[in-house]
C-alpha positions as MATLAB code, in Angstrom:
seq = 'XXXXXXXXXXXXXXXXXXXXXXXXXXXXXXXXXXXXXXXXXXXXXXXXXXXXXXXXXXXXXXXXXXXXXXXXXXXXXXXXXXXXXXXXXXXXXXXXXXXXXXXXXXXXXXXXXXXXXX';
ca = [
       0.685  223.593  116.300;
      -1.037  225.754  119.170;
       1.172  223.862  121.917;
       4.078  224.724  120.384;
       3.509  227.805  119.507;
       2.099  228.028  123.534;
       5.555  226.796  124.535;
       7.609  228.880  122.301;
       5.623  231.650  124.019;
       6.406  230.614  127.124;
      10.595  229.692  126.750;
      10.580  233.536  125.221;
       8.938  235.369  128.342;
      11.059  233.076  130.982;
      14.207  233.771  128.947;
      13.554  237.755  129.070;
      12.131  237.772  132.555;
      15.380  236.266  133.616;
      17.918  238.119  131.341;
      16.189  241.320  132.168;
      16.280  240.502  135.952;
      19.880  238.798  135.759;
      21.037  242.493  133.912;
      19.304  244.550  136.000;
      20.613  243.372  139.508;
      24.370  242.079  138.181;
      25.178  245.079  135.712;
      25.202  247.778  138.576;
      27.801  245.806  140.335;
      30.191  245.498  137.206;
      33.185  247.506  137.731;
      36.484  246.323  136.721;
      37.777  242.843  136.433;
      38.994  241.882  139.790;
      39.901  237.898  140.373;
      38.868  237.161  143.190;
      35.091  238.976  143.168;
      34.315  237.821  139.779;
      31.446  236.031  139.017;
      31.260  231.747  139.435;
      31.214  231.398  135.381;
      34.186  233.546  134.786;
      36.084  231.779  137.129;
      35.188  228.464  135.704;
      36.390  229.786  132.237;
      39.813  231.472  133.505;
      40.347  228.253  135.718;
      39.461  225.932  133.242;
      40.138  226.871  129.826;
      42.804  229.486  130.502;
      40.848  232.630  129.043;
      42.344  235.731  129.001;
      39.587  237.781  130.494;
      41.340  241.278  130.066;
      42.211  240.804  126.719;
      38.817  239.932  125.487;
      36.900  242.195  127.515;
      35.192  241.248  130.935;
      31.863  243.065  130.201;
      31.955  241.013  126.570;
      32.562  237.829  128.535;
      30.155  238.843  131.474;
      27.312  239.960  128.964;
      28.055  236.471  127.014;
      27.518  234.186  129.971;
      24.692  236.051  131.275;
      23.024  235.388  128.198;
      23.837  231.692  128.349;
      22.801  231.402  131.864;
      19.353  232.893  130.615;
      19.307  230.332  127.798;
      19.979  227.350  130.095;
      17.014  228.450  132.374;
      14.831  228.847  129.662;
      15.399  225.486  128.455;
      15.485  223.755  131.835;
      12.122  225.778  132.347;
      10.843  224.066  129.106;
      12.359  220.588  129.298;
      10.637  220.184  132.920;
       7.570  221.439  132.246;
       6.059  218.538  131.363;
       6.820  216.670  134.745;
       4.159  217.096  136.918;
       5.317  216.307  140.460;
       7.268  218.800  141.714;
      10.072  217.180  143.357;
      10.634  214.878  140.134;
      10.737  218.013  138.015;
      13.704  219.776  140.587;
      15.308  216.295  140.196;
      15.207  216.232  136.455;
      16.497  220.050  136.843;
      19.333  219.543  138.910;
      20.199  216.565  136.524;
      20.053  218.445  133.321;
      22.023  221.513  134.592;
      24.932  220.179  135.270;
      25.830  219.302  132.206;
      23.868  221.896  130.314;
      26.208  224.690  132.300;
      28.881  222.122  131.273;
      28.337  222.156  127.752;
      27.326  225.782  127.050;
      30.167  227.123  129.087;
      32.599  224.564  127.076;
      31.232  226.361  123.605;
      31.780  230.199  125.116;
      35.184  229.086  125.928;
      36.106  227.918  122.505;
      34.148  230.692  120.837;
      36.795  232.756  122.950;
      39.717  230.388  122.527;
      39.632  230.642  118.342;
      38.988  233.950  118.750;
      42.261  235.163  120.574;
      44.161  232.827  118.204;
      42.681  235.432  115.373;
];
């Protein structure tokens, strides 16, 4: 019970050191929604899934993906930790982020989807 607890612990104070960090250094840059200097996971969800970004809001949008990027850290942080070598555990990593981004990103763009059908 005290190692989960431990790693709870742990996945909590990665996820807000990065989503504190993340909002810190990319919110002062937010200005309006321009195409071609938005961020990498906006563009993936315009290109993609066809997301009106204006219509929803691009600090909603922005503010929802930097708290899945946060999450996906957090949990890549917490899958690998267990891997001791280091070049195995950036292995793993790279592995599992693909289609964690993947996935997550595919659920904020249906979130989105249903919800401009509303």
């Amino acid at each position: 019970m005290y190692e989960i607890a431990k790693y709870l612990l742990e996945f909590v104070i990665v996820f807000l050191i990065v989503y504190v960090s993340y909002y810190l250094l990319n919110l002062k840059k937010l200005k309006k929604y321009n195409r071609d200097k938005a961020p990498v996971g906006i563009k993936y969800l315009v290109n993609k899934y066809n997301i009106d970004i204006v219509k929803i809001g691009y600090k909603r949008v922005f503010k929802k993906l930097l708290f899945c990027d946060s999450l996906i850290i957090s949990l890549l942080f917490i899958i690998t930790i267990f891997i001791d070598n280091i070049y195995l555990r950036l292995l793993v990593a790279f592995i599992l982020s693909i289609p964690l981004f993947v996935g997550v990103y595919h659920l904020v763009a249906m979130y989105y989807k249903k919800e401009s059908e509303i």
